[in-house]
N, C-alpha and C positions, 0 to 999 in steps of 0.2 A: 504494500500500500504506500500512498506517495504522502508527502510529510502532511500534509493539510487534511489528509482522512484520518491520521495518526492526529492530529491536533485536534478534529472535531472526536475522536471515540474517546478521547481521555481528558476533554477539557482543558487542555493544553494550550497553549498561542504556540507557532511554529518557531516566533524565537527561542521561547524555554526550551522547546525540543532542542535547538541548534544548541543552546547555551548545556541542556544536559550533557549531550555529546562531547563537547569540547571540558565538560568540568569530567569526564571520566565514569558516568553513573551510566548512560546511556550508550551501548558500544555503537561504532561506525554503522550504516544500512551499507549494503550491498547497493551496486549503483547500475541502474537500468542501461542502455545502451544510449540514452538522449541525455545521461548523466543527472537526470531526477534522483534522489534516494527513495531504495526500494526495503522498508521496511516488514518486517513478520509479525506475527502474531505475539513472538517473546518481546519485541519493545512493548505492546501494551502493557502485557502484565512486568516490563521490567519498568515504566514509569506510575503503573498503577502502585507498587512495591513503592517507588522514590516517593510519589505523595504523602503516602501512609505514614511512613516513616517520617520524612518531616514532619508530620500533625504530630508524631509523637516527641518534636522538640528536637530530630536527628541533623545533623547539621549535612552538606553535602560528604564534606569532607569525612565524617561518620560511617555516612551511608555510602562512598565509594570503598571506603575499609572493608566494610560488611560483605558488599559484592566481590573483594579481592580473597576473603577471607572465605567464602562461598568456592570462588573460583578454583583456589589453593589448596583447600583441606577438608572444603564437605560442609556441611551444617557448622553453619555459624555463631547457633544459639547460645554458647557461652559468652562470645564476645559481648553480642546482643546485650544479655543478661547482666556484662560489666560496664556497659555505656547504658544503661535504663538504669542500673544504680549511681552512679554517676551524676546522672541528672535528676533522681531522686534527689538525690542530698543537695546539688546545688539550687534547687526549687526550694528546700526547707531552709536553704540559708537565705535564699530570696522572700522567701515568705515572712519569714521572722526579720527582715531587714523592714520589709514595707510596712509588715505591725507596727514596731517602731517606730516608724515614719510617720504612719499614722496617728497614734500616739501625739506624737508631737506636734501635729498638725491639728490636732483636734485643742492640745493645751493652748496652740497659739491664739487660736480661734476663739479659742472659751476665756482668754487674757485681751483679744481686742474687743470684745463686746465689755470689760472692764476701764478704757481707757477714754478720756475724754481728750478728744482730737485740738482741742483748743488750750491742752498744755502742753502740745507734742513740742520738743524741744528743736527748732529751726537746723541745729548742729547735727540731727541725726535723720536719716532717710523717712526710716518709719518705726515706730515707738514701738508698733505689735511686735516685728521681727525684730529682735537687739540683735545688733552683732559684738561679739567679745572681742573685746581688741586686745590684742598680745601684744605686750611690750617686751622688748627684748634688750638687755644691756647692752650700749653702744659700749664697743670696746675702745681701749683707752692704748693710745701707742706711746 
């Protein structure tokens, strides 16, 4: 099939298809005699596989590991297994980062509904947001 029936079965644009090829995830098509690419049935389900995997947070670079590691030694499901934990944990540091944030986002808010705009001190941006200024000792020669 020629790139544009590959891009309507898998929802694809034909530049991602170009773009998969050249990142490594997508192998070469075989190429018609008028030099169209002549694509099978295995790009479907090998871009169907790249989706998936990205929705679950896989990066290309990931996901060409995964298909080298396919290619190389069979079932790649441990690998798989070390990069979905992986990103377990960095998700839970991401999570617990944005609690926090939140957090803090919520005291600033519940501290600007505290302040009366008509003692905000002209020397400083905005009263709600303080910034802590660091002083550092100037050194002495």
């Amino acid at each position: 099939m020629r790139i544009g029936q590959l891009a309507a079965r898998t929802g694809l644009t034909t530049k991602t298809i170009r773009f998969y090829e050249s990142a490594g995830v997508l192998p070469a098509p075989a190429r018609r005699p008028s030099g169209y690419r002549d694509y099978d049935e295995g790009a479907v389900a090998r871009l169907a596989f790249v989706k998936a995997a990205q929705a679950a947070g896989l990066s290309l670079a990931e996901i060409r590991e995964i298909i080298t590691v396919r290619a190389s030694t069979g079932a790649p499901c441990q690998h798989v297994l070390t990069l979905l934990d992986s990103h377990a944990a960095d998700l839970d540091r991401r999570i617990a980062e944005l609690t926090a944030l939140r957090a803090d986002v919520e005291r600033l808010r519940s501290r600007a509904g505290t302040l009366d705009p008509a003692t905000c001190d002209p020397a400083v941006v905005c009263q709600v947001i303080q910034a802590d200024v660091v002083t550092q000792p100037v050194p002495t020669t």
